[in-house]
C-alpha positions as CSV (number, residue, x, y, z in Angstrom):
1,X,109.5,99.2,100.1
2,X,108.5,102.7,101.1
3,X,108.1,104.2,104.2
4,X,105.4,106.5,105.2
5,X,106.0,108.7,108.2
6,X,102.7,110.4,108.9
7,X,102.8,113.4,110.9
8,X,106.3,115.0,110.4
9,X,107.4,116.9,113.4
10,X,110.0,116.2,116.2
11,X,109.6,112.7,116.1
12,X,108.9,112.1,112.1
13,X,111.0,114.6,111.6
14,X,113.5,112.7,113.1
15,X,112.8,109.2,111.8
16,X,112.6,111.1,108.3
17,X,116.0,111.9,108.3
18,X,117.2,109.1,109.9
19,X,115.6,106.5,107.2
20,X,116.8,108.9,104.5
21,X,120.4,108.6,105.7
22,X,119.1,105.0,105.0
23,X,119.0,105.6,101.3
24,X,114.9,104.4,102.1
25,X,112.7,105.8,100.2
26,X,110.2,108.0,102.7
27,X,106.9,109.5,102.0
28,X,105.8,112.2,104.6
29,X,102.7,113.6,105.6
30,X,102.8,116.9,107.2
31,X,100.0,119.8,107.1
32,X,100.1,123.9,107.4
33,X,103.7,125.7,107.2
34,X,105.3,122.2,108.2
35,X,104.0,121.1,105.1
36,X,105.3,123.9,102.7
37,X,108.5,124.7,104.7
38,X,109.5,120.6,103.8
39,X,108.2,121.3,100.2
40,X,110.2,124.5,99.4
41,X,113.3,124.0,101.6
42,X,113.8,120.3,102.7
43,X,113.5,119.1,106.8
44,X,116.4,121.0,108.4
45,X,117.7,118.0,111.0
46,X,119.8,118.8,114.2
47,X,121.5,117.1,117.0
48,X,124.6,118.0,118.9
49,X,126.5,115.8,116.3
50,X,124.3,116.1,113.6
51,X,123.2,119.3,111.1
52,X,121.4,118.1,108.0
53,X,119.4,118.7,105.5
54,X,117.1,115.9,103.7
55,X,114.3,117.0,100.4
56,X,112.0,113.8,100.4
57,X,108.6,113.7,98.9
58,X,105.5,115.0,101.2
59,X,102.0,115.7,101.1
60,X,98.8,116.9,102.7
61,X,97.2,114.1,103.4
62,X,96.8,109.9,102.6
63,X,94.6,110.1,99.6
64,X,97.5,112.2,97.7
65,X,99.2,108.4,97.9
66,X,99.0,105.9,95.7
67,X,99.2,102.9,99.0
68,X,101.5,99.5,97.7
69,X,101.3,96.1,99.5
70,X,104.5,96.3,100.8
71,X,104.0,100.2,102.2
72,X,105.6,100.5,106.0
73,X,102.6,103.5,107.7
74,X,104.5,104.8,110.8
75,X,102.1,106.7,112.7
76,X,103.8,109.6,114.4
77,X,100.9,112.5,115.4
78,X,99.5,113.2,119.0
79,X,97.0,110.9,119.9
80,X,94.1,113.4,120.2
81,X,94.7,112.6,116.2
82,X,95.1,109.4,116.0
83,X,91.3,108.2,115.1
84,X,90.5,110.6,112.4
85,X,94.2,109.7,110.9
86,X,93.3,105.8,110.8
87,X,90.2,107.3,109.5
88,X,92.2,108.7,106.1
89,X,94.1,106.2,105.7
90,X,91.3,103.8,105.6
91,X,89.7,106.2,102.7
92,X,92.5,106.5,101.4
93,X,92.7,102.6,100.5
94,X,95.1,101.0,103.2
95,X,94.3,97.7,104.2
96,X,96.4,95.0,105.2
97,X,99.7,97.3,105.3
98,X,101.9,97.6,108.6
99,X,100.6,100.1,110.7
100,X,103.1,101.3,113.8
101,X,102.4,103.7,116.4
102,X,105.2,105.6,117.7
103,X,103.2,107.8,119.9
104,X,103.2,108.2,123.6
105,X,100.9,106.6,125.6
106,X,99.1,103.4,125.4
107,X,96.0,104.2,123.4
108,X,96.7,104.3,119.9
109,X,97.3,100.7,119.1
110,X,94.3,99.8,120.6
111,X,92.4,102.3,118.7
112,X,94.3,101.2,115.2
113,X,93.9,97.6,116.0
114,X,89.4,98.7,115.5
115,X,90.4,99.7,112.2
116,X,93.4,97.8,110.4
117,X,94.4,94.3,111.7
118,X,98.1,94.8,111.2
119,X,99.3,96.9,114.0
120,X,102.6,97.4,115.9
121,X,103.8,99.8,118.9
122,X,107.1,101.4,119.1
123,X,108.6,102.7,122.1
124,X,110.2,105.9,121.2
125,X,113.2,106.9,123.5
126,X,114.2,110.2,121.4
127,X,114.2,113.7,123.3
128,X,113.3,116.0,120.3
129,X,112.1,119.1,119.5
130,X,109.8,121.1,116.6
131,X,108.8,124.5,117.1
132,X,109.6,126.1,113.7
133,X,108.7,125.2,110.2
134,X,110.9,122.6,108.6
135,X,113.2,122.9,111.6
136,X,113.4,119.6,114.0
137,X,116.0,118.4,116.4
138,X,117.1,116.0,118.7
139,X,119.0,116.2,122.0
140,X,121.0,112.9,122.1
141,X,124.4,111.8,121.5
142,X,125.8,109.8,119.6
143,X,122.3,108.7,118.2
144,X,119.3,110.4,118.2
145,X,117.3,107.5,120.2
146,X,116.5,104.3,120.2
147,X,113.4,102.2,119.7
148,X,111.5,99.0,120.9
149,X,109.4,97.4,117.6
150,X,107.0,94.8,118.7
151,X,103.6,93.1,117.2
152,X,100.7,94.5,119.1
153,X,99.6,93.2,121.5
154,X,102.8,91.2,121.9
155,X,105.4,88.9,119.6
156,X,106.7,90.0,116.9
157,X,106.9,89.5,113.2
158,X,108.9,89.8,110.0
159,X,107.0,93.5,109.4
160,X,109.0,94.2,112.6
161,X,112.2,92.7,111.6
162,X,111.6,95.0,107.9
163,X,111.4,98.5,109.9
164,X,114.0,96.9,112.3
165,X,116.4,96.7,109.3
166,X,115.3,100.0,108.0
167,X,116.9,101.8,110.7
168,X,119.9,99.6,111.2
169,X,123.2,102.0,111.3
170,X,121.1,104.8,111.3
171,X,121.0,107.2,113.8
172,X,117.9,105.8,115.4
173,X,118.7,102.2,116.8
174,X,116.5,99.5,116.6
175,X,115.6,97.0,119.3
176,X,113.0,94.0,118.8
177,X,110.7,93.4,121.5
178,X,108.4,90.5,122.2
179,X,105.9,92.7,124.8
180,X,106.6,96.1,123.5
181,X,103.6,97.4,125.6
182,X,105.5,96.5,128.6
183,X,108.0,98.9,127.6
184,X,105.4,101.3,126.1
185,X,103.7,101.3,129.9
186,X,107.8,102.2,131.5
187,X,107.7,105.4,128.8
188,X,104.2,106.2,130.1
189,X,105.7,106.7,133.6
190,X,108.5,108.8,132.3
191,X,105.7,110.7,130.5
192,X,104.1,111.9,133.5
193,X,106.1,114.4,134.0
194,X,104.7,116.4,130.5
195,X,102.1,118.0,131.9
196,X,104.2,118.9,134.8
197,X,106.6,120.8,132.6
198,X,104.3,121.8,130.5
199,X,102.1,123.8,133.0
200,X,105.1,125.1,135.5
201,X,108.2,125.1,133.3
202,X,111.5,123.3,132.5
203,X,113.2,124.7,135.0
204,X,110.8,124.3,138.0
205,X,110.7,122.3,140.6
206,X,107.9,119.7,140.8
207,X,110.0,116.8,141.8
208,X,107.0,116.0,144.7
209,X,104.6,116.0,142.5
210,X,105.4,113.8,139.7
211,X,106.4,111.4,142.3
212,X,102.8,111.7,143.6
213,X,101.7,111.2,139.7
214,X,104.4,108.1,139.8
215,X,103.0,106.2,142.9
216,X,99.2,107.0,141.7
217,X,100.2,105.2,138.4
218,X,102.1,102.2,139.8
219,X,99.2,101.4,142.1
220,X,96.8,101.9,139.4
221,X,98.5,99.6,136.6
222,X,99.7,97.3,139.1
223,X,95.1,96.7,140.1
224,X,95.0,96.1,136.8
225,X,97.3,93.2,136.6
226,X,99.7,95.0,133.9
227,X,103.2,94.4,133.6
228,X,105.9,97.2,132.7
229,X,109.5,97.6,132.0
230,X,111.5,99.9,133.7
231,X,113.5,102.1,130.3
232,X,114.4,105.1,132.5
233,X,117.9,106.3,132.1
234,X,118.9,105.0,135.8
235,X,117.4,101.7,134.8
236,X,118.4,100.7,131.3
237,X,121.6,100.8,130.3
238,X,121.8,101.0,126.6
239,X,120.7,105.1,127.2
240,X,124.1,105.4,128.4
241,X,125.6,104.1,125.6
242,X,123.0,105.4,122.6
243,X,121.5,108.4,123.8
244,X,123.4,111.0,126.1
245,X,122.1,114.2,126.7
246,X,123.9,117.1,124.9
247,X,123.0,120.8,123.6
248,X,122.7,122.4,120.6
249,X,124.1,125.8,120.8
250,X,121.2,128.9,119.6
251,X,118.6,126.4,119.7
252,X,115.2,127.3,121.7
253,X,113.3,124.8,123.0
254,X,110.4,125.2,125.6
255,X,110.6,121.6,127.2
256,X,108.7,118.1,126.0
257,X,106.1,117.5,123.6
258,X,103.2,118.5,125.8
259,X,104.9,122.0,126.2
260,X,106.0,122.3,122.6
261,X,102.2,122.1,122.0
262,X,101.2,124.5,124.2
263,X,103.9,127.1,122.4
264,X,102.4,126.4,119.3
265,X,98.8,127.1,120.4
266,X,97.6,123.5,119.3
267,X,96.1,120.6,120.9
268,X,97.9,118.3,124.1
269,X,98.1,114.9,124.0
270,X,97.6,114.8,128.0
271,X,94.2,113.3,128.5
272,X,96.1,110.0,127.3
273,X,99.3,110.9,129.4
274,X,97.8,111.3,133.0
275,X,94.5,111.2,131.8
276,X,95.3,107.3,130.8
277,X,96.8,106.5,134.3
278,X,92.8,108.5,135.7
279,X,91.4,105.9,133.5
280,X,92.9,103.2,135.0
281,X,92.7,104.3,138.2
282,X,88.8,104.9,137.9
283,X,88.2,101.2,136.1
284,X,89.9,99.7,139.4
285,X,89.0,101.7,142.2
286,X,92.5,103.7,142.8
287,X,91.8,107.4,143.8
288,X,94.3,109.4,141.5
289,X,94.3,113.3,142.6
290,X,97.6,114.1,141.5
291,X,96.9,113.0,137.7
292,X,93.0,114.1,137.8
293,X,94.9,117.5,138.7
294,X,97.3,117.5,136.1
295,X,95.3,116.8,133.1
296,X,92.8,119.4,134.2
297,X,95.0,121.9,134.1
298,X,97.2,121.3,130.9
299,X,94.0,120.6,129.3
300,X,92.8,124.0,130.4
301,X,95.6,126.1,129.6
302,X,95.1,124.5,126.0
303,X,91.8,125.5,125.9
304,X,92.6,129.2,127.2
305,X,95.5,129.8,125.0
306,X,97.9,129.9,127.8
307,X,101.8,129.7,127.4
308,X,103.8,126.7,128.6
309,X,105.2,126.9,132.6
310,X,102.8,129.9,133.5
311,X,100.8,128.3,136.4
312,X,102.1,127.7,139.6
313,X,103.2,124.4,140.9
314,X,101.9,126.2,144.3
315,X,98.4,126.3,144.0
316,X,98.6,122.4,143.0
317,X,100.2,121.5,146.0
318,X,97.6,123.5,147.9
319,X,94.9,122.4,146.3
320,X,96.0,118.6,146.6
321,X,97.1,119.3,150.3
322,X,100.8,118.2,149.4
């Protein structure tokens, strides 16, 4: 059984190493000075317990595989990338395989499920961090995280008890979960606050505001009859136990994901952040502002090139009458 993590960065970069601690054998896919830094150096892996260094095999892109039956895809890119991933992968011959999506959000199964008809979400609970080539790291202690593995859209199945036991003793921990969209929907919530960070900073103080986002996205999922599980840190209890926050001394970091892509001058996931909870909202009448706002202005900043917490929480609250 082989593992393909495709789209190595925080995240991959972080199930990469912890699957090779494994002894599994992991194929990555990675592209630009991710790509070579892996190839000529190995994926430099950091936590505040942890400093490795892991060489595994990695290319460009899907068709550079040779797919096997029993081939475990863990899908691990933004979501703005997701369809023209599926896309290669169908090319590149996959067919029945296991596909899970450990993204953010709650789009990408859906959108996998159109293409493959084996298709599984993961809840990722892993604080992490990539802005240098062949550099990753994770915040956590003792673990790096900890995941829910269900079927999409719910049960699961012996492909979810496989990548269960893949990452048994590892430093991700595993959890099976028969409605893992109902967690996936409690992450969503968390991941509100992105674009906040991303557009004002790590360090400023939007508190208001994503509690506007928060209360927009509970009435918007709760019109639409959908059911979610509460996997904050004051809510679920095996975070205290499995993934404390700690620091990594010399390391940068600019915030979460959506901020990390701003840094890095690429695309933001955000449109299926608080864009998703605007979508909701606009399918069952709920008015969300605060969201609307939000993904306007991340999406902009992309789109201009501008750095990560250099607008002003401010003129939001102005604009929104807060």
């Amino acid at each position: 059984m082989r593992v393909i993590v495709y789209g190595v960065g925080a995240i991959g970069g972080a199930v990469a190493a912890a699957l090779c601690d494994n002894g599994q054998e992991v194929i990555g896919i990675a592209r630009g000075r991710m790509l070579w830094a892996i190839k000529a150096n190995g994926l430099h892996m950091q936590s505040p317990v942890y400093d490795k260094v892991h060489k595994f095999e990695c290319v460009s892109k899907p068709a550079e595989i040779e797919f096997q039956s029993d081939d475990m895809i863990l899908m691990c890119m933004k979501t703005q990338d997701t369809q023209a991933a599926l896309e290669d992968l169908r090319a590149a011959g996959v067919t029945t395989q296991p596909i899970f999506c450990l993204q953010n959000g709650v789009a990408n199964e859906r959108i996998a499920l159109r293409i493959f008809p084996n298709v599984h979400g993961v809840t990722v609970m892993l604080p992490g961090n990539y802005l240098d080539p062949g550099e990753v790291a994770a915040f956590c202690e003792p673990k790096f995280g900890m995941f829910d593995i269900g079927r999409y859209p719910k049960g699961q199945d012996a492909d979810d008890a496989r990548l269960a036991r893949a990452f048994e003793g590892s430093m991700i921990v595993p959890f099976l979960h028969d409605d893992v969209m109902q967690s996936k929907y409690g992450k969503l919530l968390m991941n509100l606050q992105n674009g906040l960070t991303a557009a004002f900073g790590k360090d400023a103080e939007f508190e208001d505001l994503y509690e506007a986002a928060k209360a927009e996205a509970l009435a918007a999922i709760e019109a639409a009859g959908i059911t979610w599980q509460d996997v904050s840190g004051k809510s679920d209890p095996r975070r205290s136990e499995i993934m404390r926050m700690g620091k990594i001394e010399g390391l940068k970091t600019v915030g979460g994901s959506t901020a990390q892509s701003l840094a890095r001058g690429g695309t933001v996931e955000i449109d299926y952040l608080s864009g998703e909870i605007s979508l909701t909202g606009r399918l069952h009448g709920v008015p969300t502002p605060v969201n609307d706002a939000v993904s306007a202005l991340v999406a902009a900043m992309a789109r201009d090139g501008r750095a990560p917490g250099s607008a002003d929480p401010e003129g939001m609250r102005r604009a929104l009458k807060l």
